[in-house]
C-alpha beads as a LAMMPS data file, in Angstrom:
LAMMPS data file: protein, C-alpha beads

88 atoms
87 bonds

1 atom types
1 bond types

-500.0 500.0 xlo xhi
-500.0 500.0 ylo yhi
-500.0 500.0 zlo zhi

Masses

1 110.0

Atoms # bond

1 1 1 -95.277 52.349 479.957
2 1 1 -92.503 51.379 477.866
3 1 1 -89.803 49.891 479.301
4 1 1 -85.807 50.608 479.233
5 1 1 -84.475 47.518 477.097
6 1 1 -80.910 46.187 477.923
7 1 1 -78.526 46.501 474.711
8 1 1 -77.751 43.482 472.911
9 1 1 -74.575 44.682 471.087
10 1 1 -71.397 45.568 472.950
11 1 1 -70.041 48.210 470.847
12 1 1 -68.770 50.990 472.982
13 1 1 -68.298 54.814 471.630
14 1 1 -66.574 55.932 473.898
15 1 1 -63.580 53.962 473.169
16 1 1 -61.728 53.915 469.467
17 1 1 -62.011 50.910 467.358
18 1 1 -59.182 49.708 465.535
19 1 1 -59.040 46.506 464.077
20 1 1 -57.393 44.486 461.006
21 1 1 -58.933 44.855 457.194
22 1 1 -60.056 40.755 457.129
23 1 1 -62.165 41.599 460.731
24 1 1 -64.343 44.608 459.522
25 1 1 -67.613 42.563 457.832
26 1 1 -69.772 43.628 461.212
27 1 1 -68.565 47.009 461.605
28 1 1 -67.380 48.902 458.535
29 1 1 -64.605 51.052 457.521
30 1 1 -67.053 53.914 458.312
31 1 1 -67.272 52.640 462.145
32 1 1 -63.703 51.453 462.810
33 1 1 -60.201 52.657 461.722
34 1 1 -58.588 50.210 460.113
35 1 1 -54.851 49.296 460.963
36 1 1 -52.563 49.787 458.084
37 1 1 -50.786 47.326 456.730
38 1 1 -47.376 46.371 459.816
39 1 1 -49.074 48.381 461.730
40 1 1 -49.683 47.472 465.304
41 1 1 -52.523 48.298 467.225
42 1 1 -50.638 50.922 469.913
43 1 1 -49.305 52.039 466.253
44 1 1 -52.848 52.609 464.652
45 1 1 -54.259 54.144 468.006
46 1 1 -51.265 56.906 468.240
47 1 1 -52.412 57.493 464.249
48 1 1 -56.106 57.875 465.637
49 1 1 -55.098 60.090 468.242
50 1 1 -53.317 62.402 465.913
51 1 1 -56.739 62.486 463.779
52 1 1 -58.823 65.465 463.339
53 1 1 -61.341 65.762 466.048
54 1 1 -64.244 65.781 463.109
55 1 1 -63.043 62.629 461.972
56 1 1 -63.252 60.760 465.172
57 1 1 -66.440 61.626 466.470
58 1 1 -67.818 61.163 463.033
59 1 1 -66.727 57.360 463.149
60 1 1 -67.899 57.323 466.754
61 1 1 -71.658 58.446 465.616
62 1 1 -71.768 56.295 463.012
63 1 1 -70.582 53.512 465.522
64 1 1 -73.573 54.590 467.522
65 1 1 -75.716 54.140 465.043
66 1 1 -74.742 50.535 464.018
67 1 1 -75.225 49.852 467.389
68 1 1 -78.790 51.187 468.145
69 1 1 -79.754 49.277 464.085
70 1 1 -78.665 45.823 465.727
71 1 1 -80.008 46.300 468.960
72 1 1 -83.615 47.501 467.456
73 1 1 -83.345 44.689 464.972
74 1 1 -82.023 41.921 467.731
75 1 1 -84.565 43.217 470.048
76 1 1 -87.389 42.677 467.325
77 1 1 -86.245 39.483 466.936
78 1 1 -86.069 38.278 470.127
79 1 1 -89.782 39.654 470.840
80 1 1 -90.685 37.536 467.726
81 1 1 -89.333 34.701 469.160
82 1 1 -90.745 35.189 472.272
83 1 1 -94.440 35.428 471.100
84 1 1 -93.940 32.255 468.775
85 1 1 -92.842 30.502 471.494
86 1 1 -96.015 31.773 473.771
87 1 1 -98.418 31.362 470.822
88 1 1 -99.490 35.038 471.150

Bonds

1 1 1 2
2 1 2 3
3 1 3 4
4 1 4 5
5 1 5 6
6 1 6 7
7 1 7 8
8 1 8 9
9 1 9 10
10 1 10 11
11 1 11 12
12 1 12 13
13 1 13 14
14 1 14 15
15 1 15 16
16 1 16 17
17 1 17 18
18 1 18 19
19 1 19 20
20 1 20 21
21 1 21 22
22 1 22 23
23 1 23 24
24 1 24 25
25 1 25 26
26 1 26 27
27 1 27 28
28 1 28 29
29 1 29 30
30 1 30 31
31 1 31 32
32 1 32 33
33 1 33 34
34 1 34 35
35 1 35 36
36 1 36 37
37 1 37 38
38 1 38 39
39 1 39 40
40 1 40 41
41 1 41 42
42 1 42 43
43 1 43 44
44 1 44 45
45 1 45 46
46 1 46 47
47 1 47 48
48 1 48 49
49 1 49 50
50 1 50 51
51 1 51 52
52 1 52 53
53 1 53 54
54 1 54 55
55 1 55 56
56 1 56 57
57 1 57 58
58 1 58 59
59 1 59 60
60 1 60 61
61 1 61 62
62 1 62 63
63 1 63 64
64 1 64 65
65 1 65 66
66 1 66 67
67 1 67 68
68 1 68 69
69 1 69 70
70 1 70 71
71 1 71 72
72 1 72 73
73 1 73 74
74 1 74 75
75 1 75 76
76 1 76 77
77 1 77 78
78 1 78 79
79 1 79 80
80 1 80 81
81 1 81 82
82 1 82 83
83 1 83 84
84 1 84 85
85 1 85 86
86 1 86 87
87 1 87 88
């Protein structure tokens, strides 16, 4: 029976990402909206909010996607690590 695993990452959809242009090597352009230049983040998020609909949930999908590619990769990891360590 497989069993639920416990995600590793902490990104959460449900809430917009904005962040600074030097910050984005995890998450990409295509996950994030990216603060312009002087802008604050309150600034940025009242720019999000005017945003098309499409365009959000778009960023928030692919955000959900990063997230389940780290977790499947950090969880296939981990198990690696775990049966070295056993000697299975």
């Amino acid at each position: 029976m497989p069993h639920k695993s416990w995600p590793l990452t902490n990104f959460r959809p449900h809430s917009n990402i904005t962040t600074c242009s030097r910050f984005t090597r995890a998450p990409r352009e295509e996950h994030v909206f990216l603060r312009q230049p002087g802008e604050d983040e309150a600034a940025a998020m009242l720019r999000v909010l005017a945003m098309d609909e499409k365009q959000v949930f778009a960023r928030r999908k692919a955000l959900c996607k990063l997230r389940d590619d780290m977790n499947r990769r950090a969880q296939g990891l981990l198990e690696g690590y775990i049966r070295q360590a056993l000697g299975t």
